[in-house]
N, CA, C and O atoms as CSV, one atom per row, in Angstrom:
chain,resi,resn,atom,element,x,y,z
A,1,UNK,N,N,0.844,-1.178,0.000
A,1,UNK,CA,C,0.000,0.000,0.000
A,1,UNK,C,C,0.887,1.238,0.000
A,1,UNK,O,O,1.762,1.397,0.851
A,2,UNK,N,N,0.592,2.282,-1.168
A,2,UNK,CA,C,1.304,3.643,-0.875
A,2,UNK,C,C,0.323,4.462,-0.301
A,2,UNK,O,O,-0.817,4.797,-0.622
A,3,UNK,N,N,1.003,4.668,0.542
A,3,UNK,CA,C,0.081,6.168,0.993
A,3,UNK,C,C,0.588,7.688,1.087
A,3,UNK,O,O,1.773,7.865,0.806
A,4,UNK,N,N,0.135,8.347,1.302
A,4,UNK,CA,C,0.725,9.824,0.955
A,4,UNK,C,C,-0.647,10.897,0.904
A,4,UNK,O,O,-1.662,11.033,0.222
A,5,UNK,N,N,0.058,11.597,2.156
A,5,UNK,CA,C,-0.787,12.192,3.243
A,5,UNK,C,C,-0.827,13.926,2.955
A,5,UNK,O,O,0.158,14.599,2.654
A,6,UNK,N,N,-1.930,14.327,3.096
A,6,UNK,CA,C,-2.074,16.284,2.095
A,6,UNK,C,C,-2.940,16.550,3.262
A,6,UNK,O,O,-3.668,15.767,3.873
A,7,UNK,N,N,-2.658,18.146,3.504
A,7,UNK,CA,C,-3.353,19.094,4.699
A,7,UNK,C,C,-3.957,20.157,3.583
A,7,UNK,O,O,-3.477,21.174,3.084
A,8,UNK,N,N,-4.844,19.679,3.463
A,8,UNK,CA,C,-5.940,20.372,2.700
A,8,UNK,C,C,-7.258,21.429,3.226
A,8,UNK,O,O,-7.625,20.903,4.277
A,9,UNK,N,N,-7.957,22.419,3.033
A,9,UNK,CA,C,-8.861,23.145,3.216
A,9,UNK,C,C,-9.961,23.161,2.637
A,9,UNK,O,O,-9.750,23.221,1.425
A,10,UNK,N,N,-11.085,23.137,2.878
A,10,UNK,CA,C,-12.447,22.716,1.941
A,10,UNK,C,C,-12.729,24.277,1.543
A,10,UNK,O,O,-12.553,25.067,2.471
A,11,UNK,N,N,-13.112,24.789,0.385
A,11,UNK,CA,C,-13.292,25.935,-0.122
A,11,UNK,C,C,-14.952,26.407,0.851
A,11,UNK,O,O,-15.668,25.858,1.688
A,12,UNK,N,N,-14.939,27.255,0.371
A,12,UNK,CA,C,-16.752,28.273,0.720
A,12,UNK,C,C,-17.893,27.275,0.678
A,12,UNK,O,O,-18.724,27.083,1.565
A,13,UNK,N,N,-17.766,26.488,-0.850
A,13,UNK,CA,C,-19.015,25.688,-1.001
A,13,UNK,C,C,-18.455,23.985,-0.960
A,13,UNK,O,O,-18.916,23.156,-1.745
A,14,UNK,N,N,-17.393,23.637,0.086
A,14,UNK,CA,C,-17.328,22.527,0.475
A,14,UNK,C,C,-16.719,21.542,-0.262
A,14,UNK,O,O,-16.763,20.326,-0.074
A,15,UNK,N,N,-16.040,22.274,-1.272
A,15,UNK,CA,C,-15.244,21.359,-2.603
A,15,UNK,C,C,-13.893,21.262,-1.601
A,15,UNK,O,O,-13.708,21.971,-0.612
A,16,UNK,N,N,-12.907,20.104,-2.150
A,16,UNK,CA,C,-11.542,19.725,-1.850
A,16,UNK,C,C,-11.128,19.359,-2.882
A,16,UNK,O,O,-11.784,18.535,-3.519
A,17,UNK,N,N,-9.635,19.965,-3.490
A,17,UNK,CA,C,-9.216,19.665,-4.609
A,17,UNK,C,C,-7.736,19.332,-3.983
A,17,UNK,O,O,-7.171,19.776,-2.983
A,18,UNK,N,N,-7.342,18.389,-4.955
A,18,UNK,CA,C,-6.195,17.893,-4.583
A,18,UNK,C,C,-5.532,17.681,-5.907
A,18,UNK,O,O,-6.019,17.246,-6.951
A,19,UNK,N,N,-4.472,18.031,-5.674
A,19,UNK,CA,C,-3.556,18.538,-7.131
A,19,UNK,C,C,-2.403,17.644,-6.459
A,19,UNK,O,O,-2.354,17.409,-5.252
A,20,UNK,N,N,-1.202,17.037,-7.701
A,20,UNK,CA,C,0.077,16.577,-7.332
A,20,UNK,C,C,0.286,15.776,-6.871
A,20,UNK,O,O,1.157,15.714,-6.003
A,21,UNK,N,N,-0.571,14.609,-7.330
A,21,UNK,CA,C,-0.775,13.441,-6.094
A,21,UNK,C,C,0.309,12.331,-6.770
A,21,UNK,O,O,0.373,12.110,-7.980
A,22,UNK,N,N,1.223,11.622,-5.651
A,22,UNK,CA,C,2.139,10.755,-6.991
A,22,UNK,C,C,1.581,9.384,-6.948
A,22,UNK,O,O,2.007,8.434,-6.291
A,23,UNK,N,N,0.103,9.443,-8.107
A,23,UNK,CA,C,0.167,8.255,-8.374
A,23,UNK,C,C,-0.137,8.468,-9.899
A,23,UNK,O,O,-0.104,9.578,-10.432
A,24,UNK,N,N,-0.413,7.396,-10.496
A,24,UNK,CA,C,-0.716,7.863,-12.085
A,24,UNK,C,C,-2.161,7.994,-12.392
A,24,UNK,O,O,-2.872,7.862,-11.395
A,25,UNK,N,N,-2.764,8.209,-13.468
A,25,UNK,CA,C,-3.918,8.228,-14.261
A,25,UNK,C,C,-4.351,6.719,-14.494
A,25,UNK,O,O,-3.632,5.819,-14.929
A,26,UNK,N,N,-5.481,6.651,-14.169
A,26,UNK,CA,C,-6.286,5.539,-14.090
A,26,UNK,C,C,-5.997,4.350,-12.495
A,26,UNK,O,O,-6.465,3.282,-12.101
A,27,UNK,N,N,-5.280,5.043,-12.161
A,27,UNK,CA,C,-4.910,4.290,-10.780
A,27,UNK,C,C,-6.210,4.286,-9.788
A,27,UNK,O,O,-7.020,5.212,-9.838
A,28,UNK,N,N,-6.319,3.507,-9.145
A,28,UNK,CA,C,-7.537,3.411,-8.158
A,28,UNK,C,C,-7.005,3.292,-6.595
A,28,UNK,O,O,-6.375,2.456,-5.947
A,29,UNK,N,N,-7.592,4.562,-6.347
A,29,UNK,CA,C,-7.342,5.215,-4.999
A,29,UNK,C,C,-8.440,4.612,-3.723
A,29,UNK,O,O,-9.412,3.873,-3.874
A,30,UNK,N,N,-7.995,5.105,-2.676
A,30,UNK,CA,C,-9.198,5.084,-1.438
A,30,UNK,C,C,-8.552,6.224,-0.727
A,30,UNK,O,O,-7.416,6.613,-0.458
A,31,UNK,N,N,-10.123,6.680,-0.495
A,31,UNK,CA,C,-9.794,8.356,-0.170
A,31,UNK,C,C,-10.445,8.320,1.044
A,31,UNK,O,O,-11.609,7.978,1.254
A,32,UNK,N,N,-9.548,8.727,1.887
A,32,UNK,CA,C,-10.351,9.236,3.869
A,32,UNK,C,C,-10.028,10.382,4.114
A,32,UNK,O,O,-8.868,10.788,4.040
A,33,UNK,N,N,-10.987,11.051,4.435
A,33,UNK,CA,C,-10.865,12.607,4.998
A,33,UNK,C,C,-11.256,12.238,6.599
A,33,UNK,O,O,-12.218,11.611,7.042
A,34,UNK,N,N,-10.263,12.799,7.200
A,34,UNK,CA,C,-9.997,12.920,8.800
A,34,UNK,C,C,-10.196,14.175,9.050
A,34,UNK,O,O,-9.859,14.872,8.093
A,35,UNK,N,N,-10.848,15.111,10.467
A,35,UNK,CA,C,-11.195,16.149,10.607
A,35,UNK,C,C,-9.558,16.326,10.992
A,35,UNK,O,O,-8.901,15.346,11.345
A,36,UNK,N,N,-9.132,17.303,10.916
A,36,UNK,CA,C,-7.650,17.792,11.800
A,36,UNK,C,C,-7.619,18.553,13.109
A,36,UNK,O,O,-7.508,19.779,13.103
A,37,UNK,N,N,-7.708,17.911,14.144
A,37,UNK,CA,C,-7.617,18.221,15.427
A,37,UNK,C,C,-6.619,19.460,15.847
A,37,UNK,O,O,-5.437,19.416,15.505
A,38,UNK,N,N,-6.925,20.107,16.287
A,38,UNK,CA,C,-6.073,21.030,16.991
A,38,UNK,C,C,-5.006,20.996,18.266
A,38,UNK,O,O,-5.273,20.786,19.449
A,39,UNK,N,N,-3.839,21.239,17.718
A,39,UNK,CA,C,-2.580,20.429,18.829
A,39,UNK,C,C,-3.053,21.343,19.886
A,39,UNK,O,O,-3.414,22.479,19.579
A,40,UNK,N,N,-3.089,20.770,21.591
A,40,UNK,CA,C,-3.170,21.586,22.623
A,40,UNK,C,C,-1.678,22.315,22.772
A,40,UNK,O,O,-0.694,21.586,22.891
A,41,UNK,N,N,-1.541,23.599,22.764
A,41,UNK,CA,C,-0.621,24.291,23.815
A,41,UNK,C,C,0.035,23.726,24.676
A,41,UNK,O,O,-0.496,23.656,25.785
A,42,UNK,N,N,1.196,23.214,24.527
A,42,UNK,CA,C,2.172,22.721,25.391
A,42,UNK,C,C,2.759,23.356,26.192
A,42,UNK,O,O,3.695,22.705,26.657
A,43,UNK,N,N,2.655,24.490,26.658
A,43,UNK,CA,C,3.511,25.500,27.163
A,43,UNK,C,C,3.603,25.721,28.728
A,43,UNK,O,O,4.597,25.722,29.455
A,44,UNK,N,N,2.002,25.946,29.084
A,44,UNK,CA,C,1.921,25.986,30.734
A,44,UNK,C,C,0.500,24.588,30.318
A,44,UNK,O,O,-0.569,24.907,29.798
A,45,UNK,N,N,0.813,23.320,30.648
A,45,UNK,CA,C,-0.111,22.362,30.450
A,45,UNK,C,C,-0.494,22.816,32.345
A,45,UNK,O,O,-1.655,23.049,32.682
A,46,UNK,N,N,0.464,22.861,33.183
A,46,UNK,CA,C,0.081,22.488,34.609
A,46,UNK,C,C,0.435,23.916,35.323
A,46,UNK,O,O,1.374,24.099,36.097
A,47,UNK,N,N,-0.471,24.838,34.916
A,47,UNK,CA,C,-0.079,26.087,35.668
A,47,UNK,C,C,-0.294,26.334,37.088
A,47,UNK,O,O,-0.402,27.399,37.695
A,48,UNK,N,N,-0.333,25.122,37.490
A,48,UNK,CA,C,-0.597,25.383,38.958
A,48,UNK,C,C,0.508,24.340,39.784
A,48,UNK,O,O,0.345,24.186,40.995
A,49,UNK,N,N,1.754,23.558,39.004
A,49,UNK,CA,C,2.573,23.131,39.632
A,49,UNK,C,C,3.838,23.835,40.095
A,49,UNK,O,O,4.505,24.697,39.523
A,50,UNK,N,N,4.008,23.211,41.355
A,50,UNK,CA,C,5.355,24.432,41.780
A,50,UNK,C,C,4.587,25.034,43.153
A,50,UNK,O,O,5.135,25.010,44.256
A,51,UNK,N,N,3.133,25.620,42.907
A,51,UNK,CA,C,2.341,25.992,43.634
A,51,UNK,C,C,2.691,25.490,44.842
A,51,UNK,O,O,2.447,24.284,44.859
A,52,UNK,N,N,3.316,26.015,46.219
A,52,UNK,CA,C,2.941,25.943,47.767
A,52,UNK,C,C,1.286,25.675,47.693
A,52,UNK,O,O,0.384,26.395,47.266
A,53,UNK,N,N,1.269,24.270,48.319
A,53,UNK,CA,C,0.000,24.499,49.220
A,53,UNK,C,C,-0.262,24.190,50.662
A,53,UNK,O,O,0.294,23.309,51.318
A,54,UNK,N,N,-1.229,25.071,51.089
A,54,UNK,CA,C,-1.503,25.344,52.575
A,54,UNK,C,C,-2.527,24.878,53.190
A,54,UNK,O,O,-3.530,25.509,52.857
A,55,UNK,N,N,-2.745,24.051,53.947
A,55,UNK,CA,C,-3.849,23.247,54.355
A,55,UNK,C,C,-3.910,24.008,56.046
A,55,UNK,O,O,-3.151,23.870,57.006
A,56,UNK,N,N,-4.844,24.623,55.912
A,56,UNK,CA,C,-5.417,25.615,57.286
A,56,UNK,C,C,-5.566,24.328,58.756
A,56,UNK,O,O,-5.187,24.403,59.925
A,57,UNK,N,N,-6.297,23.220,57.977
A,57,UNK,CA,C,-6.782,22.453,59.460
A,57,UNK,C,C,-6.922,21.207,58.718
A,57,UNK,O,O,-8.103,21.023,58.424
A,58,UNK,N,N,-6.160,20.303,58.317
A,58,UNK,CA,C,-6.433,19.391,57.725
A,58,UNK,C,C,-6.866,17.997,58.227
A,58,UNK,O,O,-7.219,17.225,57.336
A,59,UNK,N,N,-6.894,17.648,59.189
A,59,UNK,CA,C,-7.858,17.029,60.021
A,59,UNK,C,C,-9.273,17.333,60.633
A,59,UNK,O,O,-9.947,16.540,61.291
A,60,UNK,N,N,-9.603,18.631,60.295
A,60,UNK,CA,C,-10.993,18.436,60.569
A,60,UNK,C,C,-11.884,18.139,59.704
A,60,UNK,O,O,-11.654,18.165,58.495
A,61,UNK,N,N,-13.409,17.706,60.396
A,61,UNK,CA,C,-14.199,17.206,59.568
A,61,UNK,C,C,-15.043,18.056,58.263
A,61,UNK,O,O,-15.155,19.277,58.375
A,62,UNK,N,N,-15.429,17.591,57.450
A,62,UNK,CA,C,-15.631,18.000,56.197
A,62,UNK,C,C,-17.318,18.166,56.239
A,62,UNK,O,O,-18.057,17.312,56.729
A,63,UNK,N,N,-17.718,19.267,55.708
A,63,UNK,CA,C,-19.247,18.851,55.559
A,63,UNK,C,C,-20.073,17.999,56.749
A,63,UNK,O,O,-21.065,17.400,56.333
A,64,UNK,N,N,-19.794,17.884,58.100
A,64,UNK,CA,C,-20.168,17.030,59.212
A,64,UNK,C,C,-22.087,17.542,58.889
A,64,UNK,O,O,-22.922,16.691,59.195
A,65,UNK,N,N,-22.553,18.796,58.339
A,65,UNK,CA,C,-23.838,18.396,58.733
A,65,UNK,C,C,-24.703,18.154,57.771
A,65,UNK,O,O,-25.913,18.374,57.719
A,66,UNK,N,N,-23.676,17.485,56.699
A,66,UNK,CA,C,-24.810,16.588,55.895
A,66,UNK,C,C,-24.839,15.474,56.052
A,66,UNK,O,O,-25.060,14.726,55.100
A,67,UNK,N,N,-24.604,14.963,57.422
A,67,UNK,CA,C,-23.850,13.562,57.730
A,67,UNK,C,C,-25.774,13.714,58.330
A,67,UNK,O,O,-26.367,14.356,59.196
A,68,UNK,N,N,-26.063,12.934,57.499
A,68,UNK,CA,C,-27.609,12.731,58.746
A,68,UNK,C,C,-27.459,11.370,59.596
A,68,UNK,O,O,-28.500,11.031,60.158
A,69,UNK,N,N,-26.650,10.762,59.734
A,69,UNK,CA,C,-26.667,9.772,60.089
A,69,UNK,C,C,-25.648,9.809,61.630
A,69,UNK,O,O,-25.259,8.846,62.289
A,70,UNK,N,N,-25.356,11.696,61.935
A,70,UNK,CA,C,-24.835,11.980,63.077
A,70,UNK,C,C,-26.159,12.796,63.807
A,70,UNK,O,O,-25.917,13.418,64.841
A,71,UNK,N,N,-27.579,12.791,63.259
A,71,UNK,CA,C,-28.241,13.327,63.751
A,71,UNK,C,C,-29.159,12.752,65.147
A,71,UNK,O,O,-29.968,13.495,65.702
């Protein structure tokens, strides 16, 4: 199998033309169009590491009075 891969744009009214392709005339192709995802920003992925954190009272209890089962 050859394959050979083009970053193409669909015009106004939804046409895709593809020019320069190296295979020949009369050759029989299979054609997949994949949407092209957008690379995330690698830059600050974890802007909150490094971050000091401060835990005020970290043993006390959480939410105690939705505990109905202390009622």
């Amino acid at each position: 199998m050859n394959a050979h891969r083009v970053k193409a744009t669909l015009t106004q009214d939804g046409t895709l033309t593809l020019n320069d392709l190296p295979f020949y005339a009369g050759d029989s192709v299979e054609v997949i169009v994949l949407a092209r995802i957008a690379k995330l920003s690698t830059e600050n992925l974890y802007p909150l590491r490094g971050t000091p954190i401060l835990y005020d009272n970290p043993t006390a209890p959480v939410a105690e009075e939705d505990w109905s089962v202390l009622e």
